[in-house]
ZADO-1210 file (C-alpha; in nm, 4 decimals, padded with zeros to 6 digits):
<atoms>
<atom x="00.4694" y="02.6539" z="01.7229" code="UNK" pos="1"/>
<atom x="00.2102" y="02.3649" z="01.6460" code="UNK" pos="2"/>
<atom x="00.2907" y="01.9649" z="01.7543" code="UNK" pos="3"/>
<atom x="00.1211" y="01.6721" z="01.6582" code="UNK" pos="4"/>
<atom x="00.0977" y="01.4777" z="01.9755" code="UNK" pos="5"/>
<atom x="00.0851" y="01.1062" z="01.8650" code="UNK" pos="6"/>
<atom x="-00.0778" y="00.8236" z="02.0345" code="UNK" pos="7"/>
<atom x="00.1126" y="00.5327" z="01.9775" code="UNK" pos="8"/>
<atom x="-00.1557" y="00.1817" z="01.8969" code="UNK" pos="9"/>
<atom x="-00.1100" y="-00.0945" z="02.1782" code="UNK" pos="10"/>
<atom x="-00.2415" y="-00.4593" z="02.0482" code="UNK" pos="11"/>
<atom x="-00.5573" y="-00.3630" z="02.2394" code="UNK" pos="12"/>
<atom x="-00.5970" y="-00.0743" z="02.0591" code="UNK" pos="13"/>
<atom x="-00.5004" y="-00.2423" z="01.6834" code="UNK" pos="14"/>
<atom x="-00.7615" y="-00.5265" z="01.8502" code="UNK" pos="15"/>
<atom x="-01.0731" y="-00.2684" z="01.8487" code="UNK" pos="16"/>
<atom x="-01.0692" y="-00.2720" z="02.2286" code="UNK" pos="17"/>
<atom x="-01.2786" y="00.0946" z="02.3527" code="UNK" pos="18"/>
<atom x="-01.0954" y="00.2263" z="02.6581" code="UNK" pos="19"/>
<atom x="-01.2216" y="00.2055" z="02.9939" code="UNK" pos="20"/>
<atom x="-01.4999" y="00.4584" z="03.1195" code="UNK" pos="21"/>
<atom x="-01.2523" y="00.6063" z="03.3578" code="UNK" pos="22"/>
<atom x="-01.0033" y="00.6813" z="03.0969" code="UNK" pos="23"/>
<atom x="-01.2312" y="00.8284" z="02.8416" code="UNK" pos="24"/>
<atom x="-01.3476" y="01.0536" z="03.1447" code="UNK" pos="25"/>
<atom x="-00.9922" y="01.1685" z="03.2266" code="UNK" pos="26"/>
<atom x="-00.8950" y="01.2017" z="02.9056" code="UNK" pos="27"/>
<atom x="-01.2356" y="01.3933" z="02.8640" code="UNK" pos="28"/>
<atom x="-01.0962" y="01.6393" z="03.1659" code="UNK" pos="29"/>
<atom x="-00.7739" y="01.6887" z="02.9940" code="UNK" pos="30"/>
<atom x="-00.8797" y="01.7528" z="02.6895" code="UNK" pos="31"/>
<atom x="-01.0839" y="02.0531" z="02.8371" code="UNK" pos="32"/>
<atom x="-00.7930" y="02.1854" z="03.0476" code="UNK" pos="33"/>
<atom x="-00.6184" y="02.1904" z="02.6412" code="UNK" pos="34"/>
<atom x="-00.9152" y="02.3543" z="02.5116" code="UNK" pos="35"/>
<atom x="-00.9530" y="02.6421" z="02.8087" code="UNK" pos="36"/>
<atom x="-00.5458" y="02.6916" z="02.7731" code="UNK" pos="37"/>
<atom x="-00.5907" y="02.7840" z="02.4731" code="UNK" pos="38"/>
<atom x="-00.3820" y="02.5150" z="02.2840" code="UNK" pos="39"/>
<atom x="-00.6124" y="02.2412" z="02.1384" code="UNK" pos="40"/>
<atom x="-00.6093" y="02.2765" z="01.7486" code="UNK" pos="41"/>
<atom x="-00.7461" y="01.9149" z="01.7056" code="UNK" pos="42"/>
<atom x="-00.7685" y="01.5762" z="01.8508" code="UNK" pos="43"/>
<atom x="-00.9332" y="01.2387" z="01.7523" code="UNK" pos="44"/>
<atom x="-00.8795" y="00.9010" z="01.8027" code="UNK" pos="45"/>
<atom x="-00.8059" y="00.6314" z="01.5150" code="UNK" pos="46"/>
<atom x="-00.9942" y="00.3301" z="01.4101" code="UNK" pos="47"/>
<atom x="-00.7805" y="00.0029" z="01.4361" code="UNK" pos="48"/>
<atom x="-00.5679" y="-00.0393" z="01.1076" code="UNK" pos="49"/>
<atom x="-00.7649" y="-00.3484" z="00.9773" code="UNK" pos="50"/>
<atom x="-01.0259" y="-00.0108" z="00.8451" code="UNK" pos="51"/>
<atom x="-00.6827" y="00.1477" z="00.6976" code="UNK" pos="52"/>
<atom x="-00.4643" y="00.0875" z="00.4213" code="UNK" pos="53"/>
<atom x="-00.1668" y="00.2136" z="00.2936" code="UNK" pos="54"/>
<atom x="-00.0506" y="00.3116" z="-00.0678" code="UNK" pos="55"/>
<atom x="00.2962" y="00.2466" z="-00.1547" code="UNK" pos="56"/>
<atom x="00.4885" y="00.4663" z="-00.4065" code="UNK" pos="57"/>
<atom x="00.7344" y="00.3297" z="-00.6395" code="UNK" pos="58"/>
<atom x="00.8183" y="00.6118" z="-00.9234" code="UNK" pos="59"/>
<atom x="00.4995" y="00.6537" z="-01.0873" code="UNK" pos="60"/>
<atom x="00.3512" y="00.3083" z="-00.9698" code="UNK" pos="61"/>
<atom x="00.1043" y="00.2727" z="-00.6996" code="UNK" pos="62"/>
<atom x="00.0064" y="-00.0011" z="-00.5099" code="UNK" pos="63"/>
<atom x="-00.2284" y="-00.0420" z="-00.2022" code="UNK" pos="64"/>
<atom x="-00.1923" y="-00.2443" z="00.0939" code="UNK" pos="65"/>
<atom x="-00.4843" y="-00.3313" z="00.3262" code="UNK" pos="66"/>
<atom x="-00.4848" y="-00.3184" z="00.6637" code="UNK" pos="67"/>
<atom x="-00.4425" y="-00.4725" z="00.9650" code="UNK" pos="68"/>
<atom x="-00.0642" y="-00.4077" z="00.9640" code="UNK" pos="69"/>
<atom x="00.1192" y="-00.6256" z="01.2216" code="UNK" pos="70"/>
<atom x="00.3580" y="-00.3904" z="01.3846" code="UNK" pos="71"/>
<atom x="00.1926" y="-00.2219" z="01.6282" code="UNK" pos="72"/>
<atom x="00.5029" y="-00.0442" z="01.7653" code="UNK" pos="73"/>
<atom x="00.4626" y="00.1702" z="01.4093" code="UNK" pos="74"/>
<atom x="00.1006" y="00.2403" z="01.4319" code="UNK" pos="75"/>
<atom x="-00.0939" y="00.5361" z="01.5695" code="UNK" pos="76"/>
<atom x="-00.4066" y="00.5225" z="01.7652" code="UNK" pos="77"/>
<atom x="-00.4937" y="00.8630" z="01.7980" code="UNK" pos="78"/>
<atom x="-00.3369" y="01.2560" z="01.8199" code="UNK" pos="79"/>
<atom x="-00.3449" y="01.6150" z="01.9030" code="UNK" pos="80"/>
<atom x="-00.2329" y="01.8828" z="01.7280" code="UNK" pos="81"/>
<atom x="-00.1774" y="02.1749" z="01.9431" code="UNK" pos="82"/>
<atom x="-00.0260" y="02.5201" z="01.9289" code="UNK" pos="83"/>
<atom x="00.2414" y="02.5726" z="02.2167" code="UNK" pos="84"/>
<atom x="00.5262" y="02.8003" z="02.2764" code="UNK" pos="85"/>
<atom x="00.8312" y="02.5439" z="02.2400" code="UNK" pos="86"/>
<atom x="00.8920" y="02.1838" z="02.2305" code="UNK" pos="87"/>
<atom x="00.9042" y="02.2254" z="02.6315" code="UNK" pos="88"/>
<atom x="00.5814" y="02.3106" z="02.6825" code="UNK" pos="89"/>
<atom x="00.4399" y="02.0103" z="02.4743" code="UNK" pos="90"/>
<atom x="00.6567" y="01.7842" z="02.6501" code="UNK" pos="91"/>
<atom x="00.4783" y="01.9247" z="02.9974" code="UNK" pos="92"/>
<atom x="00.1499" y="01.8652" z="02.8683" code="UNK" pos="93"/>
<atom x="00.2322" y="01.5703" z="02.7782" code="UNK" pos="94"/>
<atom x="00.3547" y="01.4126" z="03.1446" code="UNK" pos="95"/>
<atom x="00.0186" y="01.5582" z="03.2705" code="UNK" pos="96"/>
<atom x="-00.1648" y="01.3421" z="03.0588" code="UNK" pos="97"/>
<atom x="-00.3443" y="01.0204" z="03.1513" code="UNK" pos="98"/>
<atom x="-00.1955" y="00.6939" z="03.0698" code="UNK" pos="99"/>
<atom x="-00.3843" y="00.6236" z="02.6986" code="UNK" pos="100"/>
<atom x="-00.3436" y="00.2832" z="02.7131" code="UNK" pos="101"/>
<atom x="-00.3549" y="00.0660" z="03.0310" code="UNK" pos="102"/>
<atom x="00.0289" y="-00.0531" z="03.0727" code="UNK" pos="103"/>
<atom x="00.3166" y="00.0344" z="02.9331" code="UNK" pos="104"/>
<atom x="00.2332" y="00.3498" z="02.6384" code="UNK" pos="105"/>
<atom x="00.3777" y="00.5508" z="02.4286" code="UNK" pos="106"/>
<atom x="00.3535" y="00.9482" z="02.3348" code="UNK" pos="107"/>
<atom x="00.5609" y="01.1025" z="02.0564" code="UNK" pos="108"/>
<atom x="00.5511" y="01.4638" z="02.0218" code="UNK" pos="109"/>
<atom x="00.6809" y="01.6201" z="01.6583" code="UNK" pos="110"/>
<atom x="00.6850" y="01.9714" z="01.5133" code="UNK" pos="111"/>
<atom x="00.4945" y="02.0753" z="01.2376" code="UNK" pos="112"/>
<atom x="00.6236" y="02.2739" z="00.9796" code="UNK" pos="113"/>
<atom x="00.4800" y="02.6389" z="00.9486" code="UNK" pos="114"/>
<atom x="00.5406" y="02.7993" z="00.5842" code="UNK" pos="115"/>
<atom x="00.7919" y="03.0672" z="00.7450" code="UNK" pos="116"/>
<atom x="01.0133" y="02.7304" z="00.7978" code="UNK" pos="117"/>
<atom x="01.0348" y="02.6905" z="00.4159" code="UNK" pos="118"/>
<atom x="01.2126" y="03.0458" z="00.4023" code="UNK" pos="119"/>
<atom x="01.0921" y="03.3571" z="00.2096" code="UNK" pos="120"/>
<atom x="00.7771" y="03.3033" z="00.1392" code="UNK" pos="121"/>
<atom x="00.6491" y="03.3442" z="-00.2595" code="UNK" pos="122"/>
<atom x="00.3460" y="03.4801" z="-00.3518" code="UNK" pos="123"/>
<atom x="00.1772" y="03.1164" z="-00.3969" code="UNK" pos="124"/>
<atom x="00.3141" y="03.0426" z="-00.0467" code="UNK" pos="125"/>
<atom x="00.1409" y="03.3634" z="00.1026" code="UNK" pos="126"/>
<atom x="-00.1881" y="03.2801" z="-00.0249" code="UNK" pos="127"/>
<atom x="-00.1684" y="02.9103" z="00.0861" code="UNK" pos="128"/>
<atom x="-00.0676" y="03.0785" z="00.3780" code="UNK" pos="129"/>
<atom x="-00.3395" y="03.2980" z="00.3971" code="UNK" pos="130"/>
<atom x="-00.6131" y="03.0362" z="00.3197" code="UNK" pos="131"/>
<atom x="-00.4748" y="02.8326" z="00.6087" code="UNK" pos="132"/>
<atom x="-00.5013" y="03.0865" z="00.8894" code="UNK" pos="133"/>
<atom x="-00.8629" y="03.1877" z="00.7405" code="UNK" pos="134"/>
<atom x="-00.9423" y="02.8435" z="00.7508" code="UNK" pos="135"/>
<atom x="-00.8248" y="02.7764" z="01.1113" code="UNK" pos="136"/>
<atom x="-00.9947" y="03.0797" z="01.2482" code="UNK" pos="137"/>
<atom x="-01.2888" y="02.9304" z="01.0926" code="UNK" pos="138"/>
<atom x="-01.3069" y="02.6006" z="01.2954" code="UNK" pos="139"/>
<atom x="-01.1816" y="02.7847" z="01.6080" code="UNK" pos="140"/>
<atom x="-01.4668" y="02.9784" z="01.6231" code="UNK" pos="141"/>
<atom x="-01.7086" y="02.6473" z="01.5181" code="UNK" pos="142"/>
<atom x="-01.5600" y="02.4663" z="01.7964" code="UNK" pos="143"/>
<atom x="-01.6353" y="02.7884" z="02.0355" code="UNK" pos="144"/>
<atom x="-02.0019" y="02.7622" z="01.8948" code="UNK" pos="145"/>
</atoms>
């Protein structure tokens, strides 16, 4: 089963505030106890949401909004996406981790869909399928290089 692991933003993180030397290093030692368990797919940290922007769908119309958004409670400062056995075993990685914000934080941990979750898979699904696995194989082995 994969999860993304979101970082919920803080107003020092929506305020372009780097984190402490300490916490980069701890989260720096977590991140390789992920990696050398096996269950690190991805992780990166977000710029502040004055560099984002959001586009708004209405039927067929468009329209784009640019950042900085003012609810912080609703913005994301960084993730993980990590293959794990059950929603359990996220939620234990999760308590391990360090604090990502100093204060009060916040971690949500959702499931992502796999294509078996859609049901019998079609012949377009298999393929996308396919191309998926062959293309996370791929960076699995980059980031081993």
């Amino acid at each position: 089963m994969r999860f993304m692991i979101i970082v919920k933003a803080n107003k020092n993180s929506e305020a372009g505030v780097r984190p402490s030397e300490k916490l980069l290093a701890d989260m720096g030692k977590f991140n390789e106890e992920l990696v050398k368990a096996g269950i690190m797919l991805a992780a990166e940290g977000l710029h502040d949401s004055s560099k984002g922007a959001r586009v708004r769908f209405s039927g067929s119309k468009r329209t784009v909004v640019d950042g900085p958004f003012t609810e912080t409670k609703e913005l994301i400062a960084g993730f993980w996406l990590w293959q794990v056995k059950s929603k359990e075993e996220a939620i234990e990685w999760v308590k391990r981790c360090p604090n990502p914000h100093e204060g009060d934080s916040e971690v949500e941990i959702r499931q992502v869909f796999d294509m078996e979750d859609w049901g019998e898979l079609t012949p377009e699904l298999q393929k996308m399928k396919d191309r998926r696995e062959k293309f996370a194989k791929q960076a699995k082995q980059t980031a081993v290089e």
